[in-house]
N, C-alpha and C positions, 0 to 999 in steps of 0.2 A: 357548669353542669348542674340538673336540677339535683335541690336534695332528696333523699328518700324521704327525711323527718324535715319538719319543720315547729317547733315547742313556741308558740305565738303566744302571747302574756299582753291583756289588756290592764292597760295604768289610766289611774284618774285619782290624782293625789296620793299617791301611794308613793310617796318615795320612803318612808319606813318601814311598807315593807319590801320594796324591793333591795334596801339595804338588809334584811334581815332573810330575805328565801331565794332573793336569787343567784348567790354565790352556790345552793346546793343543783338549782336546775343545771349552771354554767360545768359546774363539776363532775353530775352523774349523767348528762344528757349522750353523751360519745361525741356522735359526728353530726349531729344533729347541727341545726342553723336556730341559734335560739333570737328569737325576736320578738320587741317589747313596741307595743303598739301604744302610741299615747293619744290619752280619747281630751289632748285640751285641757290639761291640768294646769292650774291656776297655781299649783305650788311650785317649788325648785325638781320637780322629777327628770324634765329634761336633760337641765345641766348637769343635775346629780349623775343621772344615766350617761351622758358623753364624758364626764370627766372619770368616773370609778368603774365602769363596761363599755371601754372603747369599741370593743370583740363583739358586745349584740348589737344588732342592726338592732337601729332607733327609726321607728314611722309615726309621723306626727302629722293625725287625722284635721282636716281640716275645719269642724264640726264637730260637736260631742250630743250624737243623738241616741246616749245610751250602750247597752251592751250587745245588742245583736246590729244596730246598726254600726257599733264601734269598729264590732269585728267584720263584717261583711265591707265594710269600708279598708280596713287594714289586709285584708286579704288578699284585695284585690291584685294586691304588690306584695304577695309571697307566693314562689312558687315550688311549692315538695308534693311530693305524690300523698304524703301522709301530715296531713295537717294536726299537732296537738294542741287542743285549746287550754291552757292553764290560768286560773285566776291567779291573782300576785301574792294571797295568802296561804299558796300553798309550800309546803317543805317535802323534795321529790327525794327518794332513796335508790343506793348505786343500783343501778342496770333496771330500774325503774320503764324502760321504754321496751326494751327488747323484748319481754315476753306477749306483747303488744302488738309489736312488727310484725315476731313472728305468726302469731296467730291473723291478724289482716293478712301477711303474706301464702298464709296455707289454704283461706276459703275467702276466694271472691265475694260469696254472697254476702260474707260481714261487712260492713260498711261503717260502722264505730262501734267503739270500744272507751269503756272505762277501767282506772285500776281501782283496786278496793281501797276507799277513802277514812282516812282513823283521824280521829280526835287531837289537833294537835295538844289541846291542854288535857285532854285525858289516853294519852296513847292506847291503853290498853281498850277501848272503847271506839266503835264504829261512829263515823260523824254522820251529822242529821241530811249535811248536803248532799247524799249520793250513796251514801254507806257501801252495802254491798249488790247494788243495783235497782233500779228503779221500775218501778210497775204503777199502773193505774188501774182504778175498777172500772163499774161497769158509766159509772157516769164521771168518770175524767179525774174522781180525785186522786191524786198521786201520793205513793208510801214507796217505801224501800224494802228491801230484803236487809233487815238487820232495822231497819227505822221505821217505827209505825208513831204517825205524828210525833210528839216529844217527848216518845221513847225510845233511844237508841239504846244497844246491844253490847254486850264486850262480846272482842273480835275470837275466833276459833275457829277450831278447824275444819268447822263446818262453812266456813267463807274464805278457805284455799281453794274453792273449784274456781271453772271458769266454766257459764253457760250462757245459756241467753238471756236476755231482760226486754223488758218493753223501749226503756229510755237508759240514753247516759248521762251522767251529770256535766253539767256546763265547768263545773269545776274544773277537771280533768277528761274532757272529753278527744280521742284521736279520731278524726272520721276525714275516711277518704278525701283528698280535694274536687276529682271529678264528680261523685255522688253530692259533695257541697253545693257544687257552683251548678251542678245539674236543675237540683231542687230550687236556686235561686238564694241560697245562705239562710241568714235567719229571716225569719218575717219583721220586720225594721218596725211593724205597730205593736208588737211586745215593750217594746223599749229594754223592760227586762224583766226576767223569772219568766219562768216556762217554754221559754222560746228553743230549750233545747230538748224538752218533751215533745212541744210542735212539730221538732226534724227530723226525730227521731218516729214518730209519728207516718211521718210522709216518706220516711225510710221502706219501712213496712207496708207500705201502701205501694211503692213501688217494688217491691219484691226481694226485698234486702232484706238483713237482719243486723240485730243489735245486740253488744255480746258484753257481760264482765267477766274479766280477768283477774281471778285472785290473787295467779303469781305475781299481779307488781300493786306496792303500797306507796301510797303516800300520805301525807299527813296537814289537814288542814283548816284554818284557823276559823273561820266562817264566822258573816256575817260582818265582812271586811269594808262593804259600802253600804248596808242596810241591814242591822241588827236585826234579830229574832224579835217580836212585836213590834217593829218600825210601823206604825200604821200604810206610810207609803208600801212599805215591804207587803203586807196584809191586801190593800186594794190591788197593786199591780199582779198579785197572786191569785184572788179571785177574778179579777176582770181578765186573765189571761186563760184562766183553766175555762170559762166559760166560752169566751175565744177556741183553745183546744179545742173542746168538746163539738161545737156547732162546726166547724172547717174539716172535722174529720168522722164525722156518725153518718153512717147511713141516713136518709130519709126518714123512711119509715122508723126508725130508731128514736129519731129525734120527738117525733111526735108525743113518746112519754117521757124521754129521758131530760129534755130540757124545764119540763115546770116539775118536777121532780127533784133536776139538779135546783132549779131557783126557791124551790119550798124550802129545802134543806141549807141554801146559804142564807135565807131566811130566818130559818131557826140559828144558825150560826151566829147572825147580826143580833138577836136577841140575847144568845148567851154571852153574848162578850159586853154588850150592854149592861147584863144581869150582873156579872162577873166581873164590874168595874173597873172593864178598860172600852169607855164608849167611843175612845178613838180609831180603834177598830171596826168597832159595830158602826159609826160613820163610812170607813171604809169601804167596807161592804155594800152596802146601801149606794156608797158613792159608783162601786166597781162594776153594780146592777145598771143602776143608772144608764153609766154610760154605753154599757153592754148593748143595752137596748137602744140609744143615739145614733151607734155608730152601726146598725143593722145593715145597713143598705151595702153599707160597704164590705162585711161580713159576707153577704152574699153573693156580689160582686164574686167575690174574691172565692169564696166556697165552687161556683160556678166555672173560675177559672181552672180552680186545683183538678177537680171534676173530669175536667178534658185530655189531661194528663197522667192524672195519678187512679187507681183503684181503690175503692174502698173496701177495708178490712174489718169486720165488725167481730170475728172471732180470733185476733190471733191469738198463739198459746201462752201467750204471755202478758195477757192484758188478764186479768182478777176478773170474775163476772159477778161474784158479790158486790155488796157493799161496803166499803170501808169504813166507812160515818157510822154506821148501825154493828160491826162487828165490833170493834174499836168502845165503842162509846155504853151500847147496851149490852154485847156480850160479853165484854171487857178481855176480848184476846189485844193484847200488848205485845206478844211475839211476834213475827212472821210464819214461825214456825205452826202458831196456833192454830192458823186461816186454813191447815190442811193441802196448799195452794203449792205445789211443785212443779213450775213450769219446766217443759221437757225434760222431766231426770232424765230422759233415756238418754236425751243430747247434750248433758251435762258432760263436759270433757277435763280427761284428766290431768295432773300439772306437768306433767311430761309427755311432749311430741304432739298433745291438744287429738291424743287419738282416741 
């Protein structure tokens, strides 16, 4: 019988920490089907995983093309109505799933769902990867509700709601199986980072919604395959949000928003230069680069999405400001500060989600 949950964990050398978080997924999960998908790990993770979790199904991708083709590969061979994506750095807490369920089980329209993600080495503090949900402005760059660039928040109880967001984090993200494999999974030329802005993107375009959940937390370690200024981390970040941006704007949108976005990681390249980490500002430069090589195929593929999906150039949850110029020149550091409340009215409460 299919399961309802399915708690899916991409490995790739990670057998430290799967000795270290996954005894709390295996414990607080219920009846969930937890399964650990190995993207080709050249350490002991395998045999680690078959001899000390006989109990999770073990899939062993034949290819290691990253993390959206990791999991779009691993998926293929899981089948639950409710797929959860978990990174292996995370530490889940009891009944962590269920208020999740419940909420996909009560509105069709949602289609993923994240929980509110804390700091594991600062608990009391929202983490950078997801915090208390995700939004983008008006030219694709993305911040959090509680995370604005590399300032996160401590947690309260103004991040118990549960409402809507633009995107969920790939960390912890639950979204439907048939809305997954509808959209086609993730887009396999991300490789990785932002590719689950991308779906959640295409979510919304098809007429879904994307929602956090405050009743469930977990806690996690980030930066488990690519630290915080990894310059890798840096390129595939920008060359994907420019990605994002061109696959999902409007037309006529694009006409100012794209040299607009590319003046502005412009000036980014120069400050990280200025700012002496020029491995970065190589990055960037490199992330333009090839931005612009692989056009054709952009297009292609913008064309394709086109035929199927609608495009939404206002939903209520995407920031129509600027987040580089509020951030940077107005120096709002809060979330709170951008004035920016998407849907209070459909902000739901932590009991019955009425």
């Amino acid at each position: 019988m299919t399961k309802k949950v399915a708690v899916v964990i991409l490995n790739y050398n990670g057998r430290a920490l799967m000795e270290k978080f996954l005894p709390s997924v295996t414990d607080y999960s219920g009846d969930a089907e937890i399964v650990v998908v190995d993207n080709r790990s050249t350490d002991d993770s395998v045999d680690f995983l078959r001899e000390r979790f006989p109990d999770v199904r073990l899939i062993v991708n034949e290819e290691n093309g990253g993390f959206a083709k990791g999991y779009n590969d691993g998926l293929k061979h899981v089948e639950a109505e409710y797929y959860m994506l978990l990174n292996s750095d995370v530490e889940v807490t009891p009944g962590w799933l269920d208020p999740i369920v419940r909420l996909l089980d009560s509105d069709h329209e949602v289609a993923a769902v994240q929980p509110k993600i804390l700091s594991h080495a600062e608990p009391e503090k929202l983490e950078y990867a997801g915090a208390a949900g995700g939004y983008i402005d008006s030219l694709a760059y993305p911040f959090c509700r509680g995370r604005l660039f590399d300032h996160t928040e401590k947690d309260s109880e103004t991040y118990a709601d549960t409402r809507p967001v633009f995107w969920a984090t790939g960390a912890a993200l639950m979204v439907r199986s048939d809305v997954f494999r509808q959209l086609g999974g993730f887009d396999e030329d991300f490789f990785a980072h932002m590719e689950e802005v991308d779906l959640c993107w295409r979510i919304h375009r098809m007429g879904r919604k994307v929602y956090y959940c405050g009743e469930s937390s977990v806690y996690h370690v980030g930066g488990g395959t690519l630290a915080q200024g990894n310059p890798r981390k840096t390129y595939l970040n920008f060359r994907n949000s420019l990605s994002v941006l061109y696959l999902n704007t409007k037309g006529r949108h694009l006409l100012w928003k794209m040299p607009l976005r590319l003046g502005l990681d412009m000036v980014a390249a120069l400050r990280f230069f200025g700012g002496g980490v020029p491995g970065d500002g190589k990055a960037v430069l490199k992330a333009f680069r090839d931005f612009t090589l692989s056009f054709a195929e952009h297009r292609k593929k913008r064309k394709k999405r086109k035929k199927s999906l609608a495009f939404v150039s206002d939903a209520p949850t995407q920031y129509r400001g600027l987040i580089v110029f509020d951030y940077f020149v107005r120096k709002k550091s809060r979330f709170s500060d951008l004035g920016f409340q998407s849907e209070e009215k459909n902000a739901r409460t932590s009991t019955g989600f009425s």
